[in-house]
Biotite code that builds the C-alpha atoms (Angstrom):
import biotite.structure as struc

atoms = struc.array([
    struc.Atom([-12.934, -24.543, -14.185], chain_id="A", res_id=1, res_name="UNK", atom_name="CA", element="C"),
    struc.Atom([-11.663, -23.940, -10.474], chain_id="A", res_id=2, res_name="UNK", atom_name="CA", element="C"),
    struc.Atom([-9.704, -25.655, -8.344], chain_id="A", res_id=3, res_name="UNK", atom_name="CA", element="C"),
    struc.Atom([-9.795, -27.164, -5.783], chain_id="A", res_id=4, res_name="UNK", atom_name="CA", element="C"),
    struc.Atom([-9.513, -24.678, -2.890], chain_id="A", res_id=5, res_name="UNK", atom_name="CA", element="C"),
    struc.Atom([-6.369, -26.497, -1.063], chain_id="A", res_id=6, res_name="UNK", atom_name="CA", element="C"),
    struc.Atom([-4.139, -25.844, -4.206], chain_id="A", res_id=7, res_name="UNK", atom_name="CA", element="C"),
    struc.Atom([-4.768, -22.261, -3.916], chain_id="A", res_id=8, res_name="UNK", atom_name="CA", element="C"),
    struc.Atom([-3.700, -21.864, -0.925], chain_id="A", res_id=9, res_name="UNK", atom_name="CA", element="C"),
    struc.Atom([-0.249, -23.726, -1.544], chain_id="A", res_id=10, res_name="UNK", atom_name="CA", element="C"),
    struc.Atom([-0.363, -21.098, -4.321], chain_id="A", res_id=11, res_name="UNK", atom_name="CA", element="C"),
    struc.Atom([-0.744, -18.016, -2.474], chain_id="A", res_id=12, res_name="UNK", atom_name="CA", element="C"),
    struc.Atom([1.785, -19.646, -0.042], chain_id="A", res_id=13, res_name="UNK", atom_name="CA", element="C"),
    struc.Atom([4.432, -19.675, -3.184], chain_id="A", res_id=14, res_name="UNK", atom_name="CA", element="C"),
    struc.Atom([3.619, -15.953, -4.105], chain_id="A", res_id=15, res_name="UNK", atom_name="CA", element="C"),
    struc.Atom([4.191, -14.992, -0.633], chain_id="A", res_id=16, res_name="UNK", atom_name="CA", element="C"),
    struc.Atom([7.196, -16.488, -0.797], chain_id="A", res_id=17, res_name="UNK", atom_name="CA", element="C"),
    struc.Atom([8.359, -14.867, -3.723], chain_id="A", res_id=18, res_name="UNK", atom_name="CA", element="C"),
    struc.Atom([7.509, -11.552, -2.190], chain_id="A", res_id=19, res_name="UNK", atom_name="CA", element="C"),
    struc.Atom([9.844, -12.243, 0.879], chain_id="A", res_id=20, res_name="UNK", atom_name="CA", element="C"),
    struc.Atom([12.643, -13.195, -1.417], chain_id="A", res_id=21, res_name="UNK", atom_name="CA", element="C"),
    struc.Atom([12.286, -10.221, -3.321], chain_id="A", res_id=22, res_name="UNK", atom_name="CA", element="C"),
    struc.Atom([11.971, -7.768, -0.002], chain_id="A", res_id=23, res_name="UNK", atom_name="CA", element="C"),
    struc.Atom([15.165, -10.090, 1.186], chain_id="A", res_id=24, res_name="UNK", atom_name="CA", element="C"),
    struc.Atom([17.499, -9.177, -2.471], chain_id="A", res_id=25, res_name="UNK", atom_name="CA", element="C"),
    struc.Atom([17.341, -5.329, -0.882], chain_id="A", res_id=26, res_name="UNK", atom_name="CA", element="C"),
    struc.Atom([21.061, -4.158, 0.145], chain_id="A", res_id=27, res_name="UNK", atom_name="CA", element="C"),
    struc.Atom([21.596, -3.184, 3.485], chain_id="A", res_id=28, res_name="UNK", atom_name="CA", element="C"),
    struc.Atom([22.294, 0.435, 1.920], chain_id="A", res_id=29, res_name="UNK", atom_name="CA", element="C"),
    struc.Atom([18.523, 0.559, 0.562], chain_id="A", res_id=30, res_name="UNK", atom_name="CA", element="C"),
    struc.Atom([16.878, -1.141, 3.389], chain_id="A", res_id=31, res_name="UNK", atom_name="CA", element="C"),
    struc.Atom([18.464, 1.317, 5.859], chain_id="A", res_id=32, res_name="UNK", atom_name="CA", element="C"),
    struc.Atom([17.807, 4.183, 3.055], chain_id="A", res_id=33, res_name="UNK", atom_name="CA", element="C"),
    struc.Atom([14.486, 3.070, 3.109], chain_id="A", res_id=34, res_name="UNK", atom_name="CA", element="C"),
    struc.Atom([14.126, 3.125, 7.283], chain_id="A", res_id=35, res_name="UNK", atom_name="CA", element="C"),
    struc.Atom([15.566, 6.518, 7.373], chain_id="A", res_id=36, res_name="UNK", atom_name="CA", element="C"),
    struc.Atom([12.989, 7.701, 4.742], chain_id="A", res_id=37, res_name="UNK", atom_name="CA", element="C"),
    struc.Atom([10.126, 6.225, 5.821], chain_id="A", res_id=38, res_name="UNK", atom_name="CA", element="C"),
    struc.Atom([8.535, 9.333, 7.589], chain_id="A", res_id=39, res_name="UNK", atom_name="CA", element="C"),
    struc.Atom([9.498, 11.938, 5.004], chain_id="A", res_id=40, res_name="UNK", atom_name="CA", element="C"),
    struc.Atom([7.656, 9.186, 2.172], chain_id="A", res_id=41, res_name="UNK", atom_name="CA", element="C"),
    struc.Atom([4.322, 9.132, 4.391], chain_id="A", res_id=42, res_name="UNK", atom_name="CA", element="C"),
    struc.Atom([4.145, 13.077, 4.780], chain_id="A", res_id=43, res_name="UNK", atom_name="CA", element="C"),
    struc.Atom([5.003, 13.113, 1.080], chain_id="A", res_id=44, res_name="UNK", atom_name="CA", element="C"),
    struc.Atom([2.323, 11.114, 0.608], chain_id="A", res_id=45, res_name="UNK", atom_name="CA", element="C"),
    struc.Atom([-0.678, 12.818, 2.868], chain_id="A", res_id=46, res_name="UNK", atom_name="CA", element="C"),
    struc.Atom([0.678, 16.180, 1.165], chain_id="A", res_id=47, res_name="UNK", atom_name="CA", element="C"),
    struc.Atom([-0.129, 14.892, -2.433], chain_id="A", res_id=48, res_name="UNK", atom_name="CA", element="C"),
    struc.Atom([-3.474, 13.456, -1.229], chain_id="A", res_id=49, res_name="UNK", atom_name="CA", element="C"),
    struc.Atom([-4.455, 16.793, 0.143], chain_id="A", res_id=50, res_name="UNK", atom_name="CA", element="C"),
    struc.Atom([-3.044, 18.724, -2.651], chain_id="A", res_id=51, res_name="UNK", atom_name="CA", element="C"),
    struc.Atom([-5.427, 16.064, -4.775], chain_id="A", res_id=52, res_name="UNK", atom_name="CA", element="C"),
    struc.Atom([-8.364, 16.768, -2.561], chain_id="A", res_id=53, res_name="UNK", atom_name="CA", element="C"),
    struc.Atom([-8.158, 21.034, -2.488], chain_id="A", res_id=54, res_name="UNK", atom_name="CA", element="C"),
    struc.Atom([-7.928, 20.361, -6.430], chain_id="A", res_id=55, res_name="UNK", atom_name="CA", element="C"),
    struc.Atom([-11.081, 18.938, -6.576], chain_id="A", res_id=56, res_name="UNK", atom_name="CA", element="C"),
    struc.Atom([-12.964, 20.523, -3.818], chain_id="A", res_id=57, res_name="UNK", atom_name="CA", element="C"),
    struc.Atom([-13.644, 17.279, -2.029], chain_id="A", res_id=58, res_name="UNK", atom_name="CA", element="C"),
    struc.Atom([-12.322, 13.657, -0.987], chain_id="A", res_id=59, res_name="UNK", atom_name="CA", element="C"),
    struc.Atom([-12.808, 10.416, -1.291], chain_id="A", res_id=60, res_name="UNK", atom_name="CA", element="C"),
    struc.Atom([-13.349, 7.482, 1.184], chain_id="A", res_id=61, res_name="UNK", atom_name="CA", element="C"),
    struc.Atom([-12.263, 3.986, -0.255], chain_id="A", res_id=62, res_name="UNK", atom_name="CA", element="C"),
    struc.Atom([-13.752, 1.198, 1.445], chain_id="A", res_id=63, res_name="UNK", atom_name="CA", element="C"),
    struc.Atom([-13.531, -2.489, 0.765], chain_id="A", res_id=64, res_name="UNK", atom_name="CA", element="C"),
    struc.Atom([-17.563, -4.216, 0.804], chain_id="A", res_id=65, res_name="UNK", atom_name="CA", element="C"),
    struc.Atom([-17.105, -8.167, 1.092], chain_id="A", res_id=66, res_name="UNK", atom_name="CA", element="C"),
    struc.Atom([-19.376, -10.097, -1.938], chain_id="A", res_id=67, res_name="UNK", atom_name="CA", element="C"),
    struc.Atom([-19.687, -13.696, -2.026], chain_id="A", res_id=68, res_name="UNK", atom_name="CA", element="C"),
    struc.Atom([-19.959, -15.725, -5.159], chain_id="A", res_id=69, res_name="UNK", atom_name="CA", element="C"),
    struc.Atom([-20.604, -19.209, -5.504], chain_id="A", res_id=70, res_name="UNK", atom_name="CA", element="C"),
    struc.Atom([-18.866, -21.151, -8.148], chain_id="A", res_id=71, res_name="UNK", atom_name="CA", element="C"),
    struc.Atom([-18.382, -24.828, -9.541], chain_id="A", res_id=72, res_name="UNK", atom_name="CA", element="C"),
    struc.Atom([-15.008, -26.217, -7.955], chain_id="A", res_id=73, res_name="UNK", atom_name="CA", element="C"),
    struc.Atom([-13.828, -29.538, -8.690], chain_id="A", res_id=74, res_name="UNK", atom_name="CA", element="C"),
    struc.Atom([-13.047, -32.560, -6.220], chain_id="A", res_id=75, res_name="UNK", atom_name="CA", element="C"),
    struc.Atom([-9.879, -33.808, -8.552], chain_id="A", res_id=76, res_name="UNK", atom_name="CA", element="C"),
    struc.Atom([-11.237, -34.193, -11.635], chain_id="A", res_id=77, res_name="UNK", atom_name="CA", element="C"),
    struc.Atom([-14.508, -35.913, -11.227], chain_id="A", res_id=78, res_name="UNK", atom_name="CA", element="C"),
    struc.Atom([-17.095, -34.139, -8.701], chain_id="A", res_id=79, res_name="UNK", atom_name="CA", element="C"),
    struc.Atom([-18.174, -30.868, -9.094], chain_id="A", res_id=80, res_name="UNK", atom_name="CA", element="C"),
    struc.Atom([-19.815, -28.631, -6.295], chain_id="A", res_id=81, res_name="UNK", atom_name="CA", element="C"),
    struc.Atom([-20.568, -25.181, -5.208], chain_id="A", res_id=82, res_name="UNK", atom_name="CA", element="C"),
    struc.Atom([-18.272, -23.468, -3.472], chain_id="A", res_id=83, res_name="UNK", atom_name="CA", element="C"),
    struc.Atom([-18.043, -20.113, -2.117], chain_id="A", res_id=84, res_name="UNK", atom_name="CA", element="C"),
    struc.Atom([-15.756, -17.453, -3.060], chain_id="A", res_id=85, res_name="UNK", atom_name="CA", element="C"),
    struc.Atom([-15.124, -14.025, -1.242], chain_id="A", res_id=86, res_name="UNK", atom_name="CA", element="C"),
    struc.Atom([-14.123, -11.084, -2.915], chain_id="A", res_id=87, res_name="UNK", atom_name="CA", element="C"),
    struc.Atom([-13.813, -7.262, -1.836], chain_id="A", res_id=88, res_name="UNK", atom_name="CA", element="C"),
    struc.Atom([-15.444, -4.105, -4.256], chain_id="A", res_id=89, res_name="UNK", atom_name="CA", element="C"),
    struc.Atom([-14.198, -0.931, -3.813], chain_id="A", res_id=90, res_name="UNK", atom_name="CA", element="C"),
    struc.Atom([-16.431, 1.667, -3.108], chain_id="A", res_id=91, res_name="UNK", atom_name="CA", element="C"),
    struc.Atom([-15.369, 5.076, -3.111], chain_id="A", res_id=92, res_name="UNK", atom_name="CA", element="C"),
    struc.Atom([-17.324, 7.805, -1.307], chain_id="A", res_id=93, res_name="UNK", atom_name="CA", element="C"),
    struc.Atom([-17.132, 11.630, -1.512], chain_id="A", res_id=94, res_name="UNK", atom_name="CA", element="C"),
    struc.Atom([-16.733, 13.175, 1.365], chain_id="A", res_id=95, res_name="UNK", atom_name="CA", element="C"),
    struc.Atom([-16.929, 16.743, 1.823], chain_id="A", res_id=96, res_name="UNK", atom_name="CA", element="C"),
    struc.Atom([-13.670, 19.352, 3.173], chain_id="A", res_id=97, res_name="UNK", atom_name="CA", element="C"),
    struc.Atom([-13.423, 22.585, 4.553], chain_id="A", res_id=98, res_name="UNK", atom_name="CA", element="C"),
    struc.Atom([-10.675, 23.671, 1.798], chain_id="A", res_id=99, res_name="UNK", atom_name="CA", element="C"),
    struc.Atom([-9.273, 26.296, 3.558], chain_id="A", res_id=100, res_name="UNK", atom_name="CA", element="C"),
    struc.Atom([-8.523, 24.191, 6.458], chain_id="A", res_id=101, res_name="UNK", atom_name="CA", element="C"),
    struc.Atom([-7.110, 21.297, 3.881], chain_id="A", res_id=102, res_name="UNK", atom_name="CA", element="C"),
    struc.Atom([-5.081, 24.688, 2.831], chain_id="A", res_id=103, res_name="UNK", atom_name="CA", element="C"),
    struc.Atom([-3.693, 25.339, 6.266], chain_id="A", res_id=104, res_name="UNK", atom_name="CA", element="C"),
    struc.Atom([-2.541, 21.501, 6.879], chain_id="A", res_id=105, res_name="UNK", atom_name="CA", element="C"),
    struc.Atom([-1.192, 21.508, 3.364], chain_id="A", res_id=106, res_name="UNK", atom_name="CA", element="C"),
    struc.Atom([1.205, 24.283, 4.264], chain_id="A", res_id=107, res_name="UNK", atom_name="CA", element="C"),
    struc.Atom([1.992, 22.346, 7.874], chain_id="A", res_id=108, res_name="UNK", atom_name="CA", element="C"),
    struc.Atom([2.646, 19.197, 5.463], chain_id="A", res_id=109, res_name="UNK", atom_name="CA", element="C"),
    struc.Atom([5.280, 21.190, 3.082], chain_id="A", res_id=110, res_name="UNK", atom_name="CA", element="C"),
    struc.Atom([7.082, 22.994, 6.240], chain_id="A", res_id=111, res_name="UNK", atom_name="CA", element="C"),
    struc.Atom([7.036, 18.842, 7.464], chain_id="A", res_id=112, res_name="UNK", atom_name="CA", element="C"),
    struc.Atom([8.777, 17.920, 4.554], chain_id="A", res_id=113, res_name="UNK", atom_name="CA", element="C"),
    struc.Atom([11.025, 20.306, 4.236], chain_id="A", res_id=114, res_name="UNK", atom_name="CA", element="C"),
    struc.Atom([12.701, 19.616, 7.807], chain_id="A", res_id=115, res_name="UNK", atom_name="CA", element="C"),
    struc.Atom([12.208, 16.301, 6.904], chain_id="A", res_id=116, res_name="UNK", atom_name="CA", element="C"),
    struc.Atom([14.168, 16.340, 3.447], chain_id="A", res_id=117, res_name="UNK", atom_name="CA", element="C"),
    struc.Atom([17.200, 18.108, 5.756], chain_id="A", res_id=118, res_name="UNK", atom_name="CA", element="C"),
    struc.Atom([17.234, 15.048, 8.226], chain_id="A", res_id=119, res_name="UNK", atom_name="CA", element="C"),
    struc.Atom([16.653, 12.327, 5.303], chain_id="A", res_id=120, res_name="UNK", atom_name="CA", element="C"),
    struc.Atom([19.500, 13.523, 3.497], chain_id="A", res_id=121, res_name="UNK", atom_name="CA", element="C"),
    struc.Atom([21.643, 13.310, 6.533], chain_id="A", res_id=122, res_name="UNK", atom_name="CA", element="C"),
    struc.Atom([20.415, 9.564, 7.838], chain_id="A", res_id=123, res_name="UNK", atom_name="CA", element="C"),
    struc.Atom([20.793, 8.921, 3.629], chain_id="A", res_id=124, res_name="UNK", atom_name="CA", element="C"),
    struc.Atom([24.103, 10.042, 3.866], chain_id="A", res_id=125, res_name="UNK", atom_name="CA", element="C"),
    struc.Atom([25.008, 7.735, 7.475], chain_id="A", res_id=126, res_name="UNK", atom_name="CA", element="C"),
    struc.Atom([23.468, 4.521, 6.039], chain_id="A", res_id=127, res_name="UNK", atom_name="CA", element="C"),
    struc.Atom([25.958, 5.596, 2.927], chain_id="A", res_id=128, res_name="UNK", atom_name="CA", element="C"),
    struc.Atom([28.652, 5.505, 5.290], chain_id="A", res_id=129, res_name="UNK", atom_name="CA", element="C"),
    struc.Atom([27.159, 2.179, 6.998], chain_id="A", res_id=130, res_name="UNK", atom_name="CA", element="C"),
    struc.Atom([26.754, 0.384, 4.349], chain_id="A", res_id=131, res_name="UNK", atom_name="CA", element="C"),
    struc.Atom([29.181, 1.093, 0.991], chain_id="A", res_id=132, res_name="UNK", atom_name="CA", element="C"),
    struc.Atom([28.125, -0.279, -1.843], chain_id="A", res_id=133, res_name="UNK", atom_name="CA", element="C"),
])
């Protein structure tokens, strides 16, 4: 049984809330630890992802396709009628690399992170000093 589609949406409004409660309980120490890092997390990030993609020779492409369903929602507890719901598959596509060019960015990634490690642990060691905990 559904329901109706106004309560779900005072629903997601509670989760949401609960998220923003939760990103508001962060010190000031981690949210400025977390500002400072921010750059040296994304690199990490694109570094593993091509590390990922040389392993197995090619990538992959994630895209979100929009599917409707229609389902039985209920007006209170009586009526019943179709209502449409939208939800997203993931596809994921191979996409083919040059892997000796994914090689080459890889290596501009790690000399990235490096230099960005050396300037993380400095800002890390300012919002320390900002914010004691």
């Amino acid at each position: 049984m559904r329901i109706h589609p106004k309560t779900k949406h005072l629903t997601l409004g509670a989760t949401l809330s609960g998220m923003v409660l939760l990103v508001a309980c962060a010190t000031p120490q981690q949210r400025c630890i977390n500002g400072a890092t921010r750059e040296y997390q994304t690199v990490a990030i694109l570094a593993e992802q091509t590390e990922l993609n040389i392993a197995r020779g090619y990538a992959i492409d994630i895209s979100y396709v929009p599917y409707t369903v229609y389902e039985t929602c209920y007006y209170g507890n009586r009526r019943a009628y179709a209502c449409p719901q939208t939800y997203n598959r993931t596809v994921e596509t191979p996409q083919t690399i040059d892997v000796a060019e994914q090689k080459r960015i890889l290596a501009d990634l790690k000399i990235k992170l490096s230099s960005l490690q050396e300037a993380s642990a400095s800002w890390i060691a300012q919002c320390q000093a900002q914010y004691p905990e």
